[in-house]
mmCIF file of the N, C-alpha and C atoms, coordinates in Angstrom:
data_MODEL
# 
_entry.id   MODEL 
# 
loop_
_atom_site.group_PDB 
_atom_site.id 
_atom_site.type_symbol 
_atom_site.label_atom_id 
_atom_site.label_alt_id 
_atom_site.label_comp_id 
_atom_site.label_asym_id 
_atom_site.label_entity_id 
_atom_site.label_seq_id 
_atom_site.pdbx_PDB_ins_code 
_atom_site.Cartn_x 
_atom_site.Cartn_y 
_atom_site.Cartn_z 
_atom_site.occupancy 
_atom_site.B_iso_or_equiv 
_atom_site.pdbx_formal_charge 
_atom_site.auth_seq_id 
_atom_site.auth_comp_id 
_atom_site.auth_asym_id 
_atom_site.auth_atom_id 
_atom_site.pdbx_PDB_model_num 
ATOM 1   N N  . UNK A 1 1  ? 15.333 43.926 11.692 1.00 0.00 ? 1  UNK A N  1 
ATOM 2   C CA . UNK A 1 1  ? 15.512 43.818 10.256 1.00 0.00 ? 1  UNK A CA 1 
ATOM 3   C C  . UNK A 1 1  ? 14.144 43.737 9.582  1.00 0.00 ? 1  UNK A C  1 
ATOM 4   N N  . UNK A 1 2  ? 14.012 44.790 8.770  1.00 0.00 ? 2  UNK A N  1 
ATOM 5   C CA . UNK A 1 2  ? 13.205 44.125 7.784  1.00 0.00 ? 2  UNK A CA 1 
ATOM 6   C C  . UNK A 1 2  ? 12.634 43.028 7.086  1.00 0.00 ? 2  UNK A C  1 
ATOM 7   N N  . UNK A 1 3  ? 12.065 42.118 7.270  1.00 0.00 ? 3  UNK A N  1 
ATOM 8   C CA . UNK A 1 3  ? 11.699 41.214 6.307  1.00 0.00 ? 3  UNK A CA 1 
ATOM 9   C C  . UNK A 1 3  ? 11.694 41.456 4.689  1.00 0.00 ? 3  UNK A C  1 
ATOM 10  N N  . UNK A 1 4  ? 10.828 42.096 4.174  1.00 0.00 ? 4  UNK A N  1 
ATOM 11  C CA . UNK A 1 4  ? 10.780 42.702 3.206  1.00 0.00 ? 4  UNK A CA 1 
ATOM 12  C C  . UNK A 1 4  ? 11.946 43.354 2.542  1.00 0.00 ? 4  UNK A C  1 
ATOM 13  N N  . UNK A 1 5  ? 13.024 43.690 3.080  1.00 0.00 ? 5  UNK A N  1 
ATOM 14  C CA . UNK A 1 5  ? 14.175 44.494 2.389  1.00 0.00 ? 5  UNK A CA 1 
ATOM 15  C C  . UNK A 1 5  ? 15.282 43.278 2.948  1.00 0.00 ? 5  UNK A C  1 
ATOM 16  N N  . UNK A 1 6  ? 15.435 42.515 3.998  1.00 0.00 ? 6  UNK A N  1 
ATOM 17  C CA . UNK A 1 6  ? 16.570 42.023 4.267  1.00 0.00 ? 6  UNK A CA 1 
ATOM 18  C C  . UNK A 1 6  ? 16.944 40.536 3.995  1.00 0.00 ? 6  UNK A C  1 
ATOM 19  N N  . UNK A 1 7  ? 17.729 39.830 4.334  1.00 0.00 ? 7  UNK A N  1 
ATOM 20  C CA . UNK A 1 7  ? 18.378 38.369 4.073  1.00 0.00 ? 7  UNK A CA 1 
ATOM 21  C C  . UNK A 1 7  ? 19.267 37.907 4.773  1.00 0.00 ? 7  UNK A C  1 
ATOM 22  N N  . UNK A 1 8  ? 19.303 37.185 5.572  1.00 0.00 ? 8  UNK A N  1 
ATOM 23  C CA . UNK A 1 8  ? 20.525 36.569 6.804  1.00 0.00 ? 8  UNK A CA 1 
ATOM 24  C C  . UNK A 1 8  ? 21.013 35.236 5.675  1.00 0.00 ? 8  UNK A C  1 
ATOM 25  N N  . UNK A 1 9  ? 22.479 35.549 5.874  1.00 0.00 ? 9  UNK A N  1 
ATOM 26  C CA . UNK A 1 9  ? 23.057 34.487 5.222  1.00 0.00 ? 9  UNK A CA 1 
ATOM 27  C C  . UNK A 1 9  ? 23.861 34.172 6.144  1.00 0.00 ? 9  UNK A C  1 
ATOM 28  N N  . UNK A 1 10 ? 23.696 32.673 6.678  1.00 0.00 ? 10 UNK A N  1 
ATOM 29  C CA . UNK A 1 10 ? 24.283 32.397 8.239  1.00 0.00 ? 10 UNK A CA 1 
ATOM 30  C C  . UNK A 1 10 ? 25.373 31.329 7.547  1.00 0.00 ? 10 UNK A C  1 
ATOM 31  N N  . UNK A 1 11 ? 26.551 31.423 7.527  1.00 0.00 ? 11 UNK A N  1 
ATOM 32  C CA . UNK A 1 11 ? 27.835 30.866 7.323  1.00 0.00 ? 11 UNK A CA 1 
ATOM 33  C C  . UNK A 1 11 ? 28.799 30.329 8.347  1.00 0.00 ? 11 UNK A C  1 
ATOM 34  N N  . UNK A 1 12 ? 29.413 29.511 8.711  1.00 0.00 ? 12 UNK A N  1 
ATOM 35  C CA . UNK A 1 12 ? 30.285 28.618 9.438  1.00 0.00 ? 12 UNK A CA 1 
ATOM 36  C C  . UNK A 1 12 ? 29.378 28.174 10.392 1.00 0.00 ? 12 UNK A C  1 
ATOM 37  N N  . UNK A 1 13 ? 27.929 27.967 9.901  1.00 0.00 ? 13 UNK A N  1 
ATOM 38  C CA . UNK A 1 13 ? 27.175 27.367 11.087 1.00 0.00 ? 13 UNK A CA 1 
ATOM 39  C C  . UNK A 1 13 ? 27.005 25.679 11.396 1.00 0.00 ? 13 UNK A C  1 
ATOM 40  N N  . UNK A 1 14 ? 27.812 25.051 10.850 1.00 0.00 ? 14 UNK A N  1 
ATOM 41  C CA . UNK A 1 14 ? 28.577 23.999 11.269 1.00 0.00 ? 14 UNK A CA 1 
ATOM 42  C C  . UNK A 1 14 ? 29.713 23.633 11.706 1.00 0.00 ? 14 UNK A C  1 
ATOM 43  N N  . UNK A 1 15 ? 30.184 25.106 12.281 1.00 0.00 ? 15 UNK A N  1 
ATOM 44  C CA . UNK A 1 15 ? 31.352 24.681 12.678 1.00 0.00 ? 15 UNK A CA 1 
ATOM 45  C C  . UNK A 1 15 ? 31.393 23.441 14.059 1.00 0.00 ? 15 UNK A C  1 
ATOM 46  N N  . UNK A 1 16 ? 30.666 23.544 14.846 1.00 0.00 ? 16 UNK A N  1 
ATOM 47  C CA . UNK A 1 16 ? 30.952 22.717 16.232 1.00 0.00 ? 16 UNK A CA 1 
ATOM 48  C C  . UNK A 1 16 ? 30.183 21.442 15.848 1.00 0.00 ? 16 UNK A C  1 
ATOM 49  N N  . UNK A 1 17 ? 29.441 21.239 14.196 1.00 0.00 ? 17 UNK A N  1 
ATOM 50  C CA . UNK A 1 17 ? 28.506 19.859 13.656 1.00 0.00 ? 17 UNK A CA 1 
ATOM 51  C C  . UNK A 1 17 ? 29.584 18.776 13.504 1.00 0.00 ? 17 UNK A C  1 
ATOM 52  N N  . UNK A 1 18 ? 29.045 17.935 13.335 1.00 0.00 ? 18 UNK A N  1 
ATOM 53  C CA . UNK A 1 18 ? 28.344 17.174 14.482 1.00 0.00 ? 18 UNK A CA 1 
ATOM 54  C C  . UNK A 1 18 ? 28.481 16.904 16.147 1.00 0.00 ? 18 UNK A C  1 
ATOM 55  N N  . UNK A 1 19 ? 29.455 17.054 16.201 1.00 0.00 ? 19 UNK A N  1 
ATOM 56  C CA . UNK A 1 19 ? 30.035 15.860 17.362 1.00 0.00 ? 19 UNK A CA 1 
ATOM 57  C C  . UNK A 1 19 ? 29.543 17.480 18.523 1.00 0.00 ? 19 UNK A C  1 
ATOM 58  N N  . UNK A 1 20 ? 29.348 18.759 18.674 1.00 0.00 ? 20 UNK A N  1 
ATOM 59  C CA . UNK A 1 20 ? 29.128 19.500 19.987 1.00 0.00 ? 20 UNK A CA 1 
ATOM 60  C C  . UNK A 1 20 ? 27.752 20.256 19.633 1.00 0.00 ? 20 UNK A C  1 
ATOM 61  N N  . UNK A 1 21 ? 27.608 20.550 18.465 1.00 0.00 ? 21 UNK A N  1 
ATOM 62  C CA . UNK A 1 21 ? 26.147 21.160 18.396 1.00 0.00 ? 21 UNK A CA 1 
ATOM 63  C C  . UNK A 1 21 ? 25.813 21.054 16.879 1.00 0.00 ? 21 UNK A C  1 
ATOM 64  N N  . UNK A 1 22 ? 24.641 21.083 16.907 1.00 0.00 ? 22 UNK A N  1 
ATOM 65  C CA . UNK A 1 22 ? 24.128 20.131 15.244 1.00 0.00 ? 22 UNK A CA 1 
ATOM 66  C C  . UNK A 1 22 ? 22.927 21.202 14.645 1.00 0.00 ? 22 UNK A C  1 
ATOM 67  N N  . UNK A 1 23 ? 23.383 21.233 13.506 1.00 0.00 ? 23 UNK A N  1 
ATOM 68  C CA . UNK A 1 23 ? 23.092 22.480 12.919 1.00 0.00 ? 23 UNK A CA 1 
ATOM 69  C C  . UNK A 1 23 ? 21.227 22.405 12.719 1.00 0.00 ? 23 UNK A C  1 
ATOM 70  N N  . UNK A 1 24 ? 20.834 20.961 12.674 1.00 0.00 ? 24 UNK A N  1 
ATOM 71  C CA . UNK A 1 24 ? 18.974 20.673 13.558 1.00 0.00 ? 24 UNK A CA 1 
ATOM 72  C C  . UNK A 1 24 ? 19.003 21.601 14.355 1.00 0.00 ? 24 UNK A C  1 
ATOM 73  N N  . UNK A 1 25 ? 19.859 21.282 15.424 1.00 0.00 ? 25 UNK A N  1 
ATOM 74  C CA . UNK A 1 25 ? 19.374 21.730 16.626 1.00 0.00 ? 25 UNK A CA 1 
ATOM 75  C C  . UNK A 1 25 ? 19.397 23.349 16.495 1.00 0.00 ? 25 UNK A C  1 
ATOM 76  N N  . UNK A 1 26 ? 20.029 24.089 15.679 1.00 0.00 ? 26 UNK A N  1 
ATOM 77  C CA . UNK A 1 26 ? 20.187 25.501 15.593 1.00 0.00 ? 26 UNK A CA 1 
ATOM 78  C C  . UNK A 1 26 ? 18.853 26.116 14.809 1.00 0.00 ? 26 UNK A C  1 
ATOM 79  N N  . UNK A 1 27 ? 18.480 24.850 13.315 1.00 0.00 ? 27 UNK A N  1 
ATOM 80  C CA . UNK A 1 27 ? 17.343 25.213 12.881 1.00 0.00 ? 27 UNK A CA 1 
ATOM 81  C C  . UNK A 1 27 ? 16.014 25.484 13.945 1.00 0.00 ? 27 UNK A C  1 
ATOM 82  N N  . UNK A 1 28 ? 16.078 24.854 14.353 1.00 0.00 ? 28 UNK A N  1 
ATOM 83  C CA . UNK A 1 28 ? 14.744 24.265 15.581 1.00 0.00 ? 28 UNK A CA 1 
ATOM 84  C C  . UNK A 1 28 ? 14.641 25.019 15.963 1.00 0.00 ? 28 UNK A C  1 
ATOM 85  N N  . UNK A 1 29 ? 15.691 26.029 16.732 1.00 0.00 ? 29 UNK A N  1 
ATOM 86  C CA . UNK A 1 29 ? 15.575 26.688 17.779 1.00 0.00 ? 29 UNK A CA 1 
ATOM 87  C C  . UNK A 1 29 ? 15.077 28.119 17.258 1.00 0.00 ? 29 UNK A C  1 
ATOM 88  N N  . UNK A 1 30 ? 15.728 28.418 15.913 1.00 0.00 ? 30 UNK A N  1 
ATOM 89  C CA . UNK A 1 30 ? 14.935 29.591 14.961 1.00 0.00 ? 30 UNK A CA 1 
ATOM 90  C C  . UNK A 1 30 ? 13.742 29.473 14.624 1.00 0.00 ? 30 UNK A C  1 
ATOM 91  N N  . UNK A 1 31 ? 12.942 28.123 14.036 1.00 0.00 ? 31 UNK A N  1 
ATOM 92  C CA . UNK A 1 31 ? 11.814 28.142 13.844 1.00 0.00 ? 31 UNK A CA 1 
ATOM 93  C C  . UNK A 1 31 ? 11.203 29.116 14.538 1.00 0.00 ? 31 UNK A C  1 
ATOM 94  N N  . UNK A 1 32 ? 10.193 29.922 13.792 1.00 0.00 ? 32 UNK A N  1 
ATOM 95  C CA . UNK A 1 32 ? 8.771  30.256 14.186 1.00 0.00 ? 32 UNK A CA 1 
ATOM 96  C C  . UNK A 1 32 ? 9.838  31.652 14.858 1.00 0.00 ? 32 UNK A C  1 
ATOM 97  N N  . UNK A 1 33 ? 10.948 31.696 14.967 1.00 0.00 ? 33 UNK A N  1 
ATOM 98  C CA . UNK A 1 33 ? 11.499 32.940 15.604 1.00 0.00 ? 33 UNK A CA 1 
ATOM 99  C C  . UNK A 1 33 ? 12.274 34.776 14.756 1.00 0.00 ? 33 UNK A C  1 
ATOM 100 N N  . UNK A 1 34 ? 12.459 33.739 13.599 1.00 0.00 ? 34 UNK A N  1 
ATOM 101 C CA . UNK A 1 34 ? 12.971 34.435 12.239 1.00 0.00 ? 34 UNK A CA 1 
ATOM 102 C C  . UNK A 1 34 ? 12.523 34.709 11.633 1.00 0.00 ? 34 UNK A C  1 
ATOM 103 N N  . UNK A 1 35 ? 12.250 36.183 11.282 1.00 0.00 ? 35 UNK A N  1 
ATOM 104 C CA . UNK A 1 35 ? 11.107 36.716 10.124 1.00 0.00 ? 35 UNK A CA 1 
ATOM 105 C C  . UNK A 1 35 ? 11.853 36.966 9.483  1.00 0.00 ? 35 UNK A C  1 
ATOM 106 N N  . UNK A 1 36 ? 13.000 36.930 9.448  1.00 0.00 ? 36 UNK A N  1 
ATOM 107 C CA . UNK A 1 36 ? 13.730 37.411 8.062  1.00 0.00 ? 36 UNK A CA 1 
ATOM 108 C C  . UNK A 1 36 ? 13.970 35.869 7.080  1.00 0.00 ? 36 UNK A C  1 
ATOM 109 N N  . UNK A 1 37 ? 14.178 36.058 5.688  1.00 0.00 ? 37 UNK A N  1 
ATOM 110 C CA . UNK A 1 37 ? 14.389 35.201 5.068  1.00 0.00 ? 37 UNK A CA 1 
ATOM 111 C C  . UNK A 1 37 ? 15.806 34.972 5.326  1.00 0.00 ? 37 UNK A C  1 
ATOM 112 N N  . UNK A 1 38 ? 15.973 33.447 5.703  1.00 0.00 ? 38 UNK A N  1 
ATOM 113 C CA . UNK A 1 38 ? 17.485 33.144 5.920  1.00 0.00 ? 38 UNK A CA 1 
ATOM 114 C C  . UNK A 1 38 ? 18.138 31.983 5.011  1.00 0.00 ? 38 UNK A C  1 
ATOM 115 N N  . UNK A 1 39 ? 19.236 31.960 5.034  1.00 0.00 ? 39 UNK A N  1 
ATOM 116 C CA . UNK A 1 39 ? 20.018 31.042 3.777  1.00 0.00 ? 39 UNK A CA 1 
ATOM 117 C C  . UNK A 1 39 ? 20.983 30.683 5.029  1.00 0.00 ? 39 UNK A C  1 
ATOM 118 N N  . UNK A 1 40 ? 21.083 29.019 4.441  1.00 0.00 ? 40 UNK A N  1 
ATOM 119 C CA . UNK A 1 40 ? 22.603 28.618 5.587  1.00 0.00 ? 40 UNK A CA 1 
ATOM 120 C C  . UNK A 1 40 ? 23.232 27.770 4.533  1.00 0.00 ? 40 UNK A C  1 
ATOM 121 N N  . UNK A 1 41 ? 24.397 27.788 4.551  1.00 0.00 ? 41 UNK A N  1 
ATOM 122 C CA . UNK A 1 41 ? 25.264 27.545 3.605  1.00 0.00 ? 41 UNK A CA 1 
ATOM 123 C C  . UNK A 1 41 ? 26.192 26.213 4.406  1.00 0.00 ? 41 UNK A C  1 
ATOM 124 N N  . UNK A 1 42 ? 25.781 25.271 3.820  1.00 0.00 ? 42 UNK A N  1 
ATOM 125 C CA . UNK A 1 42 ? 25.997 23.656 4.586  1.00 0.00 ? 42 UNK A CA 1 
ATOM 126 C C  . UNK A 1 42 ? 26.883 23.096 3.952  1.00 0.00 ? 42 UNK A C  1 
ATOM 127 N N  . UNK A 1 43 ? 28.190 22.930 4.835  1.00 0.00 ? 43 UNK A N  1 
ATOM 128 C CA . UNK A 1 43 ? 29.294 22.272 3.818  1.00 0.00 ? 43 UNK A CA 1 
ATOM 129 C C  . UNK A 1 43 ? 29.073 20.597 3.532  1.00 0.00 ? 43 UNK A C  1 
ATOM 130 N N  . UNK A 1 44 ? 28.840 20.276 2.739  1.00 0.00 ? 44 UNK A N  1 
ATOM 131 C CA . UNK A 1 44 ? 28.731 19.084 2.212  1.00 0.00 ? 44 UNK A CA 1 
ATOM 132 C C  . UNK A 1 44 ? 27.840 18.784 1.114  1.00 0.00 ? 44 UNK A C  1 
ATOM 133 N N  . UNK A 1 45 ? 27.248 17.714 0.826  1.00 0.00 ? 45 UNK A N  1 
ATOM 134 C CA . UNK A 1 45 ? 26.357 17.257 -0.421 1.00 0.00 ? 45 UNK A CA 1 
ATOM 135 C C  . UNK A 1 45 ? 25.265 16.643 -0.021 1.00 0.00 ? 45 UNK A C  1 
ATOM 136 N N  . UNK A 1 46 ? 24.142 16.611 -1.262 1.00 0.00 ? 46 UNK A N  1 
ATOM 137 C CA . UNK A 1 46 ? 22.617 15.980 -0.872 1.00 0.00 ? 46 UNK A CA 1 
ATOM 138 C C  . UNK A 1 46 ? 23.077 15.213 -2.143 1.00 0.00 ? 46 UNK A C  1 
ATOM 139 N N  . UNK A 1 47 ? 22.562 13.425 -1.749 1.00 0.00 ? 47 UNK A N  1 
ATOM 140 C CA . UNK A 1 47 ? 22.436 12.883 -3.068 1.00 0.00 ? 47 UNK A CA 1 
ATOM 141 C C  . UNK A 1 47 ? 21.114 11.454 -1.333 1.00 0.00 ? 47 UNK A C  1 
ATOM 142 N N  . UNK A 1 48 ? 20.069 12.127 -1.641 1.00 0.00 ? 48 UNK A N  1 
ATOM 143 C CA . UNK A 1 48 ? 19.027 11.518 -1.246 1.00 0.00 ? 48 UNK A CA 1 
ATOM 144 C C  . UNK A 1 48 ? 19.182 11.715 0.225  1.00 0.00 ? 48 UNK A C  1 
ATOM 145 N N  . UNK A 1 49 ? 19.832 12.797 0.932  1.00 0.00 ? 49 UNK A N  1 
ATOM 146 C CA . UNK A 1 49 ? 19.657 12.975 2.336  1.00 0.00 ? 49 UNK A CA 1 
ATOM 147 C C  . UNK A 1 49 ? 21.502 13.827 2.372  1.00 0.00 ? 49 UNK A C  1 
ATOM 148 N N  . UNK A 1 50 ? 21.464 14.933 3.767  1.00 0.00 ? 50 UNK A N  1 
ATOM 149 C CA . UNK A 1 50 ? 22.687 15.574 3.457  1.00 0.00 ? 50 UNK A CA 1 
ATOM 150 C C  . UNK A 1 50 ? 23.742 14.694 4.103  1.00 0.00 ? 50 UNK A C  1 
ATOM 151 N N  . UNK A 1 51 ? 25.179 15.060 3.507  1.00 0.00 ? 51 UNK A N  1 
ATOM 152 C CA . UNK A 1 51 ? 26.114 14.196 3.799  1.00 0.00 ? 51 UNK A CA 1 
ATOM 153 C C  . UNK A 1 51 ? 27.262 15.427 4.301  1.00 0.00 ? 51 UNK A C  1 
ATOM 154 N N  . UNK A 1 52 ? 27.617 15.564 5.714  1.00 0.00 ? 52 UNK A N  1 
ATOM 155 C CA . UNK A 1 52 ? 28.117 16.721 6.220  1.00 0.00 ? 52 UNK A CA 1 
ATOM 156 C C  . UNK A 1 52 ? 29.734 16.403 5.433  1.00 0.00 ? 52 UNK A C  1 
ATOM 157 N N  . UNK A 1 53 ? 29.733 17.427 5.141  1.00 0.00 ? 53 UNK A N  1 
ATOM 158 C CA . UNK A 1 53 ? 31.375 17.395 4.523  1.00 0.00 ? 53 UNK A CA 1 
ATOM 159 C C  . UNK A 1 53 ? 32.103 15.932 3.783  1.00 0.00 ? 53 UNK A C  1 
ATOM 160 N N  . UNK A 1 54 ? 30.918 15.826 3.227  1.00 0.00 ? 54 UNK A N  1 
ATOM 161 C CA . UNK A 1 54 ? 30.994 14.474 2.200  1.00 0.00 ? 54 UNK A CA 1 
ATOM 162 C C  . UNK A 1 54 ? 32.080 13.219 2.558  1.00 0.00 ? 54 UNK A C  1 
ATOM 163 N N  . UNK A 1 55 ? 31.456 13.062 4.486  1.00 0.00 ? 55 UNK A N  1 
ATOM 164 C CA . UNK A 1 55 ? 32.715 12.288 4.878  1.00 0.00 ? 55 UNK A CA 1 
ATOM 165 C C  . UNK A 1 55 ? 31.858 10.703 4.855  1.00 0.00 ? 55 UNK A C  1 
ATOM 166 N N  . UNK A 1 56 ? 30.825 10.670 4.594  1.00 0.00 ? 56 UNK A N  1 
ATOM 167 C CA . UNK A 1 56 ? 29.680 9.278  4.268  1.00 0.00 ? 56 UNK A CA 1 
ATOM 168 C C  . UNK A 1 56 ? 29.704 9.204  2.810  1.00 0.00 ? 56 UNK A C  1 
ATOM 169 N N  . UNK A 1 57 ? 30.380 7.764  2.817  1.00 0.00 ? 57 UNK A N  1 
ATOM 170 C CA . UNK A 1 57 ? 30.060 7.299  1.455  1.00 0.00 ? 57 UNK A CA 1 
ATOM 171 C C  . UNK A 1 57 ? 28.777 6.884  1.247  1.00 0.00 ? 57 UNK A C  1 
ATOM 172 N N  . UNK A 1 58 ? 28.241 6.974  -0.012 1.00 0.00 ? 58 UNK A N  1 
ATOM 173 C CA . UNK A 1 58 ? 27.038 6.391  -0.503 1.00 0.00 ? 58 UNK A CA 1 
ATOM 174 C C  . UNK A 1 58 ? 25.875 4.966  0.316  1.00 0.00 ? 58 UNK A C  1 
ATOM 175 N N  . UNK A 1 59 ? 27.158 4.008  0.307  1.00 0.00 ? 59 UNK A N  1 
ATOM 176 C CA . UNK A 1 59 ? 26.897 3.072  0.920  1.00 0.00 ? 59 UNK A CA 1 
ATOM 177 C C  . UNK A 1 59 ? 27.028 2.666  2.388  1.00 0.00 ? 59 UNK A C  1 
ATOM 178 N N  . UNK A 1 60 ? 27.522 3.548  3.096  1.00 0.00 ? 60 UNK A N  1 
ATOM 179 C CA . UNK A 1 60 ? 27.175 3.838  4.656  1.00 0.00 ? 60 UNK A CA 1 
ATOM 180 C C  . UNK A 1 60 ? 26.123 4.226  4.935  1.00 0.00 ? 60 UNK A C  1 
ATOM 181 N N  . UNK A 1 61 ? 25.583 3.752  6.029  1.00 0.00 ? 61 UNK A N  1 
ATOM 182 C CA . UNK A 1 61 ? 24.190 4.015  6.620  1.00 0.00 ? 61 UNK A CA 1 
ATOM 183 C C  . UNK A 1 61 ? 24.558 5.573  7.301  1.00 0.00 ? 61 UNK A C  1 
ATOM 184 N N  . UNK A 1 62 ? 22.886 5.886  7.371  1.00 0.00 ? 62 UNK A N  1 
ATOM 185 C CA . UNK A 1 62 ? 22.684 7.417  7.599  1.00 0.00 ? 62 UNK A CA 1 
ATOM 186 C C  . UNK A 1 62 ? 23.179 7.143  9.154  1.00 0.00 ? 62 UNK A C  1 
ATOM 187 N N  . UNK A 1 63 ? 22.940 6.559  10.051 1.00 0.00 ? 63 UNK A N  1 
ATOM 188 C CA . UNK A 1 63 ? 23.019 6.922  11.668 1.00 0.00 ? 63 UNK A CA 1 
ATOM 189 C C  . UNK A 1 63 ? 22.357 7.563  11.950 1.00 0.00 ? 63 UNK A C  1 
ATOM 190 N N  . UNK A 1 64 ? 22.445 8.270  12.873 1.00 0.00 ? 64 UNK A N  1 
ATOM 191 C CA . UNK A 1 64 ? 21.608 9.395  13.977 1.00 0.00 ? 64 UNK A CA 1 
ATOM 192 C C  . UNK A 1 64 ? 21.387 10.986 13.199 1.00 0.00 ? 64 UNK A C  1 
ATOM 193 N N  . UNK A 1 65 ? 22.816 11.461 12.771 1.00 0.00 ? 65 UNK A N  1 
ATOM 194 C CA . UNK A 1 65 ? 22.936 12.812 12.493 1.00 0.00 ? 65 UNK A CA 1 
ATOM 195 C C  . UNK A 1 65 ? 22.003 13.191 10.886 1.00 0.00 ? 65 UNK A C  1 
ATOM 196 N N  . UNK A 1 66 ? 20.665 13.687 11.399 1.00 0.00 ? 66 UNK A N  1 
ATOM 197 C CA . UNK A 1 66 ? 20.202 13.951 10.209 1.00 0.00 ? 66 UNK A CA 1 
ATOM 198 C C  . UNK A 1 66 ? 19.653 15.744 10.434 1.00 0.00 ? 66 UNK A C  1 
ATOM 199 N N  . UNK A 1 67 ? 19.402 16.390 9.398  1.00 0.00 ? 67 UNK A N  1 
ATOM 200 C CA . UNK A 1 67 ? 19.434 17.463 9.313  1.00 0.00 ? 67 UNK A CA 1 
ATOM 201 C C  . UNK A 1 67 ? 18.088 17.823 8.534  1.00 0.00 ? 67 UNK A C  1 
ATOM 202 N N  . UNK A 1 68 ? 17.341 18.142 8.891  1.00 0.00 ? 68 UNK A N  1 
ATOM 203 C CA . UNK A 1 68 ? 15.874 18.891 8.715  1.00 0.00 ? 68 UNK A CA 1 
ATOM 204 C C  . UNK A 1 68 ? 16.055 20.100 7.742  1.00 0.00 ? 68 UNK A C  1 
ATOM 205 N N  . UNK A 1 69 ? 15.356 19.435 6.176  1.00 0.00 ? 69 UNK A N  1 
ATOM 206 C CA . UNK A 1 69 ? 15.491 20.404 5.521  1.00 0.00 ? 69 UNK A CA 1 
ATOM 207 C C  . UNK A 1 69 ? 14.278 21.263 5.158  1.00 0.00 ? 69 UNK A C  1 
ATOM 208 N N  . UNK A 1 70 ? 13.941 22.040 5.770  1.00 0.00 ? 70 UNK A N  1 
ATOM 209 C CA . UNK A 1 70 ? 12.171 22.700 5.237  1.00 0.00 ? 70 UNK A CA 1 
ATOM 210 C C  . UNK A 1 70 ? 11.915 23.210 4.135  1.00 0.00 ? 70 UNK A C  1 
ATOM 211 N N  . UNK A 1 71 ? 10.869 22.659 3.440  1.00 0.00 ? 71 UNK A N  1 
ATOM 212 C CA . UNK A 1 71 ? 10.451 23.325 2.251  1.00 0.00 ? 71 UNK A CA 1 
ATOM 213 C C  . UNK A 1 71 ? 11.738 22.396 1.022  1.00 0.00 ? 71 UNK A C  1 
ATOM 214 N N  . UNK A 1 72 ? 12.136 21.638 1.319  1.00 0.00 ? 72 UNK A N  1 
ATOM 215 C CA . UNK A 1 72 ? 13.012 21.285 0.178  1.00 0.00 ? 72 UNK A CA 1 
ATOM 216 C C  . UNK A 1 72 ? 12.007 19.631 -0.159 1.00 0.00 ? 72 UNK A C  1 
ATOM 217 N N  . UNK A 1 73 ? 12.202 19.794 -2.023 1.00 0.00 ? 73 UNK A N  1 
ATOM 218 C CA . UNK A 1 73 ? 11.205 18.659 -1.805 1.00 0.00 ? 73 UNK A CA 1 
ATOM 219 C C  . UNK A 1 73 ? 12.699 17.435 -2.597 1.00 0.00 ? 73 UNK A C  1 
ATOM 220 N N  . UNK A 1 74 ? 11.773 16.312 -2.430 1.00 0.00 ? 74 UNK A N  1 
ATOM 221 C CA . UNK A 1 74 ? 12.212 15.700 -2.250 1.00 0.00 ? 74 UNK A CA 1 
ATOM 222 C C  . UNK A 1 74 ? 12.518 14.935 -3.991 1.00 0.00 ? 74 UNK A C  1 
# 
């Protein structure tokens, strides 16, 4: 693919998140491997860190499952 002409828009890539494979671990593994500009489309909400399928209330602690967002500021 082109860089310059193309765009990966990677969708249901949480399907097996959290509990069999974690959508970190999918970023990670693209790093430094993807020249194309890519978009992933993450079901849930950011209100100061992401909340997978908005099943964490506000006032629940984050736990373990956190998700690496690059280039997003804060």
């Amino acid at each position: 693919m082109d860089p310059g002409r193309a765009f990966v828009f990677l969708t249901r890539g949480t399907i097996f998140a959290p509990a069999a494979y974690r959508v970190s671990a999918l970023l990670e593994q693209m790093m430094g491997k993807t020249q194309v500009p890519s978009v992933l489309f993450y079901p849930g909400s950011w209100s100061g860190s992401l909340n997978y399928m908005s099943l964490r209330s506000d006032e629940e602690p984050l736990g373990s499952y956190r998700v690496k967002i690059y280039g997003r500021e804060s």
